[in-house]
C-alpha positions as CSV (number, residue, x, y, z in Angstrom):
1,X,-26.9,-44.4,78.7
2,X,-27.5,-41.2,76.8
3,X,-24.8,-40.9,73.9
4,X,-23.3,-37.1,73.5
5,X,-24.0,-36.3,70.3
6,X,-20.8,-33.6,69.7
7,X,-18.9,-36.8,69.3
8,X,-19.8,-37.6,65.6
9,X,-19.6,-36.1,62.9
10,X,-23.1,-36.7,60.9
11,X,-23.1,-37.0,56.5
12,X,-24.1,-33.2,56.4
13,X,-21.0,-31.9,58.4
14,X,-18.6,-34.4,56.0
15,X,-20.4,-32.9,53.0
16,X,-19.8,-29.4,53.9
17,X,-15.8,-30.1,54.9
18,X,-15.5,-31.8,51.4
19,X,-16.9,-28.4,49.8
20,X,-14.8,-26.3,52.3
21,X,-11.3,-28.0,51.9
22,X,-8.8,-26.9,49.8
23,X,-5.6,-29.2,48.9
24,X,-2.2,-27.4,48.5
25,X,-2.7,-28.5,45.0
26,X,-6.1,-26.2,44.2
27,X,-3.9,-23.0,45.8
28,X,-1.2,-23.9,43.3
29,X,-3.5,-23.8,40.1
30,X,-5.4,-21.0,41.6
31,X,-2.4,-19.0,41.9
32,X,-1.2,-20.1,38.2
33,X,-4.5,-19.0,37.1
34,X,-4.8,-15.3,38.8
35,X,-4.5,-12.4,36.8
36,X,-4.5,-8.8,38.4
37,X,-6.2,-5.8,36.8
38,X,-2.9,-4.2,35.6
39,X,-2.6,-7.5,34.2
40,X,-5.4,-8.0,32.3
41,X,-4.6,-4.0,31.2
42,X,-1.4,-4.8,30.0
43,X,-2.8,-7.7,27.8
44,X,-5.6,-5.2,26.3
45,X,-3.0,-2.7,25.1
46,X,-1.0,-5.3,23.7
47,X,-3.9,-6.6,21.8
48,X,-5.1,-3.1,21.1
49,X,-1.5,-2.4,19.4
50,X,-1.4,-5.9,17.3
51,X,-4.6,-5.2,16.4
52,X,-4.4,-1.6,14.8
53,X,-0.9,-2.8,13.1
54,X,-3.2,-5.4,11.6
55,X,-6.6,-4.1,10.4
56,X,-7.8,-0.4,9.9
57,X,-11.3,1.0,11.6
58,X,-14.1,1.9,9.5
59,X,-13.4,5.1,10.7
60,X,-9.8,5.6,8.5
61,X,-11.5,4.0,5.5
62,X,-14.3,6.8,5.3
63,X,-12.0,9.1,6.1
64,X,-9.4,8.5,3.3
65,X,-10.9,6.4,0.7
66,X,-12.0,7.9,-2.9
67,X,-13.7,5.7,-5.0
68,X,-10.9,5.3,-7.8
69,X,-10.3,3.2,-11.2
70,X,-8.5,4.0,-13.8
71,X,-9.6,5.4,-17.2
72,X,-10.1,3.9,-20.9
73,X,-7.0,4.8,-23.5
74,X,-6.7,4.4,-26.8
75,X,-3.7,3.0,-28.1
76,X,-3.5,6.3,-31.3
77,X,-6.1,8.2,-33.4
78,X,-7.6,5.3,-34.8
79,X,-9.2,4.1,-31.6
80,X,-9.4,0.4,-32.9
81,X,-9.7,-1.0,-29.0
82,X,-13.4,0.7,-29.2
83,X,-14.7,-0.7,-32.4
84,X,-17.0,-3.7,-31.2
85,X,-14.8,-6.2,-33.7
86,X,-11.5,-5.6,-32.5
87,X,-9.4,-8.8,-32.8
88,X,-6.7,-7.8,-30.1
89,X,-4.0,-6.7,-32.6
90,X,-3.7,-2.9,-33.3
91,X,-4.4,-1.6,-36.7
92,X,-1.1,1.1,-36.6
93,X,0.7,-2.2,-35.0
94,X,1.4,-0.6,-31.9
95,X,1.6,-2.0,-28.4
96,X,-0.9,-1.1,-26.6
97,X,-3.3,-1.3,-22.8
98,X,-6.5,-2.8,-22.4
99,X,-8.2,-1.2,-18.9
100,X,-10.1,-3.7,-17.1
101,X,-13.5,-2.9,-16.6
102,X,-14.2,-5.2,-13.8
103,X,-14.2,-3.7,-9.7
104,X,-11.5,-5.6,-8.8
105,X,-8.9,-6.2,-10.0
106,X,-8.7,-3.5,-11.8
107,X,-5.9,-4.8,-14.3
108,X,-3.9,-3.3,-16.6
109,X,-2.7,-5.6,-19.7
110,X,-0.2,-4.2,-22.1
111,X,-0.2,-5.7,-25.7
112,X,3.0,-5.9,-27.4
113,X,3.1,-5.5,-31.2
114,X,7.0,-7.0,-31.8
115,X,8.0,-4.5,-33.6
116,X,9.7,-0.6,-32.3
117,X,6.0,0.3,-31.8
118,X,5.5,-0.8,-28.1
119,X,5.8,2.3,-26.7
120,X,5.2,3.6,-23.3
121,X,1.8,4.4,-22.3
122,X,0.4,6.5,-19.4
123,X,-2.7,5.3,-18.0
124,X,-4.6,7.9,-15.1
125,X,-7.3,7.6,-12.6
126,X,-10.5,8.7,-13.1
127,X,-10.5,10.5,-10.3
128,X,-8.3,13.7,-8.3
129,X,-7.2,13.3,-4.5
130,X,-9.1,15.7,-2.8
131,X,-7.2,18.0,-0.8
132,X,-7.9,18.2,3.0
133,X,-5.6,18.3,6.3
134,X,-5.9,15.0,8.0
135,X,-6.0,13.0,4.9
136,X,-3.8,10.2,3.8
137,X,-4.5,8.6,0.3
138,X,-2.3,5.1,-0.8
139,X,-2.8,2.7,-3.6
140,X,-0.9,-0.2,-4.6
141,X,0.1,-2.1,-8.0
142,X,1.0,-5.6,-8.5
143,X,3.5,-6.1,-11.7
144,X,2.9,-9.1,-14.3
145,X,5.5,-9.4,-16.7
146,X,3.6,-12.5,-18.6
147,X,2.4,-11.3,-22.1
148,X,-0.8,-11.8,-24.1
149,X,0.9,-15.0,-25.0
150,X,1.4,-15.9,-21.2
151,X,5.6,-15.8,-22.1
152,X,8.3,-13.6,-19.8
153,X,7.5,-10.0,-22.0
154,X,11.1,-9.1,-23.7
155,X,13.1,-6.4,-22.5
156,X,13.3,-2.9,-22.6
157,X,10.6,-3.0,-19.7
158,X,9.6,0.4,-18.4
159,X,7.0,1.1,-15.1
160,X,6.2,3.9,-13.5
161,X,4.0,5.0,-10.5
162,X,3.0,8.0,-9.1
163,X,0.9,11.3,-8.6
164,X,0.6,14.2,-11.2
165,X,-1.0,17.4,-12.3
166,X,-0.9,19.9,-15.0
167,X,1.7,21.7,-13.0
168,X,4.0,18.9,-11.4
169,X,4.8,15.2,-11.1
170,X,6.0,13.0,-8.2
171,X,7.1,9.2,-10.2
172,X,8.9,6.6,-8.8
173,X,10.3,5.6,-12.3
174,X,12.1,2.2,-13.6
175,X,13.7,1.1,-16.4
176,X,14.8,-2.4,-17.3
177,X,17.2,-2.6,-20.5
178,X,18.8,-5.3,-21.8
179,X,22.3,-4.8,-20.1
180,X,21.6,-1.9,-17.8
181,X,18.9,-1.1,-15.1
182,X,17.4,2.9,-14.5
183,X,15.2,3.6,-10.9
184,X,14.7,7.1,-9.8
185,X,12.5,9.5,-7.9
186,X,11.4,12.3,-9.5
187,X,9.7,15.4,-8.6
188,X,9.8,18.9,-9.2
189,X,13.8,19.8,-11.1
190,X,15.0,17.1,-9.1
191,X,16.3,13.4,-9.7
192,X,17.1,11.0,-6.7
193,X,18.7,7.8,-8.5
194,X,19.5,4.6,-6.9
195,X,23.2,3.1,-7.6
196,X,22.3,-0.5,-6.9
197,X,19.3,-2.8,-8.5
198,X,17.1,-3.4,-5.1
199,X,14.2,-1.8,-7.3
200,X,14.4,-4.2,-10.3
201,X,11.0,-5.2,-10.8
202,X,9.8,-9.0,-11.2
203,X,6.2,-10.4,-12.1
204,X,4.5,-10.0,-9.0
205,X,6.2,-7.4,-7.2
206,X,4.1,-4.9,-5.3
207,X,4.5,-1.1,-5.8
208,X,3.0,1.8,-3.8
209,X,2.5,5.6,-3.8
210,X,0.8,7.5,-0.7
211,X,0.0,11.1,-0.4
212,X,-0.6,12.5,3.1
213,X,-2.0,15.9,3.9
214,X,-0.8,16.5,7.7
215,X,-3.9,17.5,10.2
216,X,-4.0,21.2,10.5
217,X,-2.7,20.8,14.3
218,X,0.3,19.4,13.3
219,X,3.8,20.4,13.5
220,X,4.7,19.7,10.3
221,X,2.2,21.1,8.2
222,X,3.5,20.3,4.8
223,X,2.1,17.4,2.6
224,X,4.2,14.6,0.7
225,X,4.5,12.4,-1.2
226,X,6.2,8.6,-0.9
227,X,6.6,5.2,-2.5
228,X,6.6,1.8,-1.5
229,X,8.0,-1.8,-2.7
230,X,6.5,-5.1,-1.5
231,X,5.7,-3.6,1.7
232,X,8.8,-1.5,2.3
233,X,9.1,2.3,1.9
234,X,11.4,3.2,-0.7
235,X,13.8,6.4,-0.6
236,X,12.1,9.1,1.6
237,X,9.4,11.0,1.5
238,X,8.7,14.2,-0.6
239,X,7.5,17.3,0.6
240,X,5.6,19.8,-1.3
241,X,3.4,23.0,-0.5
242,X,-0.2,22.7,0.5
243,X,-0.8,25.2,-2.2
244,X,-0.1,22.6,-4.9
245,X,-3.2,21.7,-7.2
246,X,-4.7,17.9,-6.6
247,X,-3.1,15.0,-7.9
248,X,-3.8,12.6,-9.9
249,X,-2.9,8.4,-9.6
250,X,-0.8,7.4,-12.7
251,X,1.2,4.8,-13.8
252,X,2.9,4.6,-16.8
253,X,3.5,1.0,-18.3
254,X,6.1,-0.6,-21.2
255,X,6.5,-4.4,-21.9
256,X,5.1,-4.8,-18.3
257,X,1.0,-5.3,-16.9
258,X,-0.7,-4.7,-13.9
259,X,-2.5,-7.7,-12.8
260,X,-4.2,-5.7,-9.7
261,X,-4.5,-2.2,-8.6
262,X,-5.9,-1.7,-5.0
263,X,-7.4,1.8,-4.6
264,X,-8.9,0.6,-1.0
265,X,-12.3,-0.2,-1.9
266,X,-12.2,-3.3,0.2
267,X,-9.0,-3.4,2.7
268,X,-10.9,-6.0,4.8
269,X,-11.0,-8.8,1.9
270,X,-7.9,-7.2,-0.4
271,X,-5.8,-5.4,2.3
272,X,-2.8,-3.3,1.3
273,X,0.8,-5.0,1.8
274,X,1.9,-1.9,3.1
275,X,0.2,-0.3,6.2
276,X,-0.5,3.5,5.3
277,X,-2.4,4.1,8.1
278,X,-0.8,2.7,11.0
279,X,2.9,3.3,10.0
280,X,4.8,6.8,10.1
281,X,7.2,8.2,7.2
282,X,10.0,9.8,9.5
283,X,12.5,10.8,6.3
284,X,12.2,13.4,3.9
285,X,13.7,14.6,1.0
286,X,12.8,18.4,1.0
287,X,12.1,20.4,-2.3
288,X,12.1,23.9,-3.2
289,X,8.3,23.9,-3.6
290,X,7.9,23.0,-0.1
291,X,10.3,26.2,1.4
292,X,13.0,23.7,2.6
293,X,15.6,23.7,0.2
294,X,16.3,21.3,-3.0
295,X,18.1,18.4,-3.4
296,X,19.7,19.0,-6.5
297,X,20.2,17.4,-9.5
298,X,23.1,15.1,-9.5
299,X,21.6,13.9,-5.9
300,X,22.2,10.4,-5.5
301,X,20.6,7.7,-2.7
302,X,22.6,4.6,-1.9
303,X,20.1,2.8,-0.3
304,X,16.0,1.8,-0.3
């Protein structure tokens, strides 16, 4: 009797059903698991966006960094801080700043004298901001208000930050008496103070000041000027002609240090708090330098 061989099913015909099948369980996960292309697009932009908001290209650092630190001072005409015995107390028993000479952090440590001598001392950076359309410079400060003695410095306290030149001065200015507390913006003939103490500065607070030169294609064509507090702008911005000479970084320092400046040397391993380059300044206060009309004197901002 012959046997019809179409009525079994050999090994290699239940290997290749095995390989073949699919359970209603493997179209489940495979459907979980699909992802179109306007999916996968979607995701790319949204990594794209979290991803500038984070980090800055190489491309924005060449662009807008200027190798920066700040310059020796002398406390008055007897220049004791240079003699190569000095013994950290000022021979006219004044207050006075010792510059760091290190890359980072580039500190600033004011030496109180106890007496009425500790006055206010301006410190600059070595070097100018360049002027060019498309460019957008920012640095930041972190405040220390531990002495030389590593004790809360007394009050008054006094700290200032901003740009400056022969001819003008944009300062985002702060002073901390006893029983009353000053903050203002100031540029050009105008004053903007602030009623309430949001800017009342505290040892390790974080102040900025960014000056942007808009790209030559742009509708608003005028450069300016703002100022930033542990992350968060402060006031508005400040316009100013293009026509304006370069400025210079300053701060200006009383019964207060600066434990780190940040010029942007290194944004990948000391990154700013604030994000100059990926965030927009959308309100201005407009002066009379800049052809928009001045806010005047007695001008007053509620708000930071």
């Amino acid at each position: 009797m012959t046997e019809d061989k179409n009525k079994f099913v050999t090994i290699e015909d239940l290997e290749k059903a095995t390989k073949d099948f699919v359970t209603k369980e493997d179209l489940e996960k495979a459907t979980r698991d699909l992802v179109t292309k306007e999916d996968l697009s979607k995701m790319f932009a949204d990594f794209k966006d979290e991803l500038v908001k984070t980090f800055v290209t190489k491309e924005d650092l060449s662009k807008n960094f200027i190798n920066n630190k700040w310059m020796p001072i002398s406390c008055c005409d007897n220049n004791c801080l240079s003699y190569g015995g000095f013994n950290g107390t000022c021979i006219s028993g004044r207050g006075f700043v010792i510059v760091s000479t290190d890359p980072y952090p580039l500190s600033l440590k004011y030496y109180v004298s106890g007496n009425d001598y500790d006055d206010k001392i301006d410190v600059y950076a070595a070097n100018k901001l360049p002027k060019a359309f498309g460019k957008h410079y920012y640095f930041e400060i972190t405040v220390s208000m531990l002495d030389q003695n590593n004790k809360v410095f007394d009050e008054p306290n006094v700290l200032c930050i901003g740009l400056r030149n022969n001819d003008r001065s944009f300062t985002l200015s702060m002073d901390k008496q006893i029983n009353q507390f000053l903050a203002s913006i100031d540029f050009e003939h105008d004053t903007i103070a602030f009623e309430n103490n949001d800017l009342i500065f505290g040892h390790n607070d974080v102040f900025g000041c960014g000056l942007s030169y808009q790209p030559i294609n742009s509708d608003e064509k005028k450069p300016f000027v703002y100022f930033t507090k542990n992350g968060q702008i402060v006031g508005k911005a400040i316009t100013f002609s293009y026509d304006l000479a370069e400025l210079q970084p300053f701060v200006t320092i009383k019964s207060c240090s600066i434990s780190q400046t940040n010029f942007g040397a290194d944004l990948f391993n000391w990154p700013f708090l604030y994000k100059p380059f990926t965030t927009e300044v959308k309100e201005f206060y407009y002066n009379e330098d800049s052809g928009e009309g001045a806010m005047g004197d007695s001008d007053v901002l509620d708000e930071t």
